[in-house]
N, C-alpha and C positions, 0 to 999 in steps of 0.2 A: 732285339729279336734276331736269332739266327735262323735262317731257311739253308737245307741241306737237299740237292737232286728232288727238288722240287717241278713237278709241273705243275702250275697256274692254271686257272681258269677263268674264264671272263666272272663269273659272278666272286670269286675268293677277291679280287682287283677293283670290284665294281665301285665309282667315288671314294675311296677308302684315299688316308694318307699315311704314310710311311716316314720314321724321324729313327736314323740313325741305325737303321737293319742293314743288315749283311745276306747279302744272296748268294751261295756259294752253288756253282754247276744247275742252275733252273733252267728250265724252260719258261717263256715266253712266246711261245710259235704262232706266229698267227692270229692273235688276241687281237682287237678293237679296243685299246684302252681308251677312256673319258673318264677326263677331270680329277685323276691322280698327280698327286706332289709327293717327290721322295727326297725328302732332305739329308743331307749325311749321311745317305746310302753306299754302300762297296756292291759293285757286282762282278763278284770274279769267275770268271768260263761261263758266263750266262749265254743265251740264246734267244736273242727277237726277232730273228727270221719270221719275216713275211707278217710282221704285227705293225698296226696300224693304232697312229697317236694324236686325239684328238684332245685339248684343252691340257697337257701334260708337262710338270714342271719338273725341272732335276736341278737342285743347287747343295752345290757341295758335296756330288756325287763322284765318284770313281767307279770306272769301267775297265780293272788289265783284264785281259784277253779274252770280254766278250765277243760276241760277231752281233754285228748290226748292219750288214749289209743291206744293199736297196732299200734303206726306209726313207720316207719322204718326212721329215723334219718341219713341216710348214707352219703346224698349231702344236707347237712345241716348245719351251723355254728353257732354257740352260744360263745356269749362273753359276759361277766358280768352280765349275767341270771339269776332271781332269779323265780324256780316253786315253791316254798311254796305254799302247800296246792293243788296243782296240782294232777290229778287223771290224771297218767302214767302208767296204767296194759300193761304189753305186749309189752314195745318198745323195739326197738335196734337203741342203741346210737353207731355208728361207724365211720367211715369215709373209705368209697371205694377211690380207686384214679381213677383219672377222665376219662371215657371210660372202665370203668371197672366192674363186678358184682360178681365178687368175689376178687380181690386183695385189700387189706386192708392196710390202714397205719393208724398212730396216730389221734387221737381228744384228740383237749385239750379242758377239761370242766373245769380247776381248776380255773377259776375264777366264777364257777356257784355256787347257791347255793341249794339242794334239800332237804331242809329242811319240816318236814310232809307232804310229799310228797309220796303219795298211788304209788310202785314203785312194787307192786307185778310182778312177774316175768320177769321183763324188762332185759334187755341183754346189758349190757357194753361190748365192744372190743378194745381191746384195748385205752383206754383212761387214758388222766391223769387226775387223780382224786384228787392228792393231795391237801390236804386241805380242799377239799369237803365239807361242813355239810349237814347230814345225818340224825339229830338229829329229835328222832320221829316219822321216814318215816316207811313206811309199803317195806321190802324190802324181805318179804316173799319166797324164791324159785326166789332170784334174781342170775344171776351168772355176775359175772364179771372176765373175761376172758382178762389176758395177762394185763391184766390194773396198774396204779402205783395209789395205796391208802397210800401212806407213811402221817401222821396227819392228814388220815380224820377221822370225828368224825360221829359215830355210836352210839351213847348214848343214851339209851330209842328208840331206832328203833328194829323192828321185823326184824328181823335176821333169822329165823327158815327155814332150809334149803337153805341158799344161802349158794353160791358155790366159794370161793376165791383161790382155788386153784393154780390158777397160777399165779397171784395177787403180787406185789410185797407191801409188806406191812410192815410197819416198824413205829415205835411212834403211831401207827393208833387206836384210842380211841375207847374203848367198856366198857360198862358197866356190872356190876356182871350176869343179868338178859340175856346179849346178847351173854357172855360168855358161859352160860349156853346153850340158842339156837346153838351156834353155838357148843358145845361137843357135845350134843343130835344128831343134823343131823349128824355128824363123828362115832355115834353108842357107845359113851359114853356112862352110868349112874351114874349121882351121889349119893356118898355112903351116908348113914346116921350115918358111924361112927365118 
């Protein structure tokens, strides 16, 4: 099924599952989704501003140049996802356990991919990341917190002030340029000798 400049409604959404549709320029705005699964979904120039995702699964989904800014990703699951090109300012990728608004456990993303993917200040917690590409993304004053980035690749991504500190990290790919961003926000300077 193809959807064309489509706006949604909570009841068109409501539990409904999706296998292999195509969202071309929808809206999303705002919506309270529960307990929708889109498998082998495309959404290209979509819009989920300001929508909230309860019980909601995406595997084998592609997202180029939606916007998904400030969504909180908590009761949300992502399997073999690829946001290339995705404009994600402001999310948090985590996983609450269920009944819960603060107690946290793992999200695995490592079969995603967020490659040039606008990722300015978005919020990792704990997730696995390993493997990740990252390559090109705008990850500006991103932090990722408690997360496992062991071989993900950072190459040609903006880096400038994100915060890995607690991060377990190990083989994980950065370029001369990100290397740099990343001594800079530690309060480095590089010498000219």
């Amino acid at each position: 099924m193809i959807y064309r400049n489509k706006t949604f409604t909570i009841s068109e959404l409501k539990e409904h599952d999706y296998d292999e549709c195509e969202f071309n320029s929808c809206l999303f705005i705002d919506l309270s989704l529960h307990f929708i699964s889109f498998t082998k979904c495309k959404f290209n120039q979509c819009d989920f501003s300001g929508a909230i995702f309860d019980g909601i699964n995406f595997t084998n989904c592609t997202f180029p140049e939606s916007k998904m800014s400030y969504l909180d990703f908590s009761y949300t699951t992502f399997k073999n996802c690829d946001f290339g090109y995705a404009v994600m300012q402001g999310c948090v990728f985590q996983r609450l356990k269920s009944g819960s608004k603060f107690e946290k456990q793992k999200m695995d993303l490592s079969s995603c991919s967020f490659r040039k993917c606008n990722l300015k200040q978005t919020v990792f917690v704990l997730c696995n990341l390993k493997n990740v590409q990252f390559k090109k993304s705008n990850l500006e004053k991103a932090i990722f917190e408690n997360c496992r980035l062991e071989q993900a690749c950072f190459t040609e991504a903006n880096i400038e002030g994100a915060g890995f500190e607690t991060s377990k990290i190990g083989k994980t790919i950065i370029d001369f340029n990100g290397f740099i961003q990343y001594g800079k926000s530690k309060g480095f300077i590089l010498s000219e000798i």
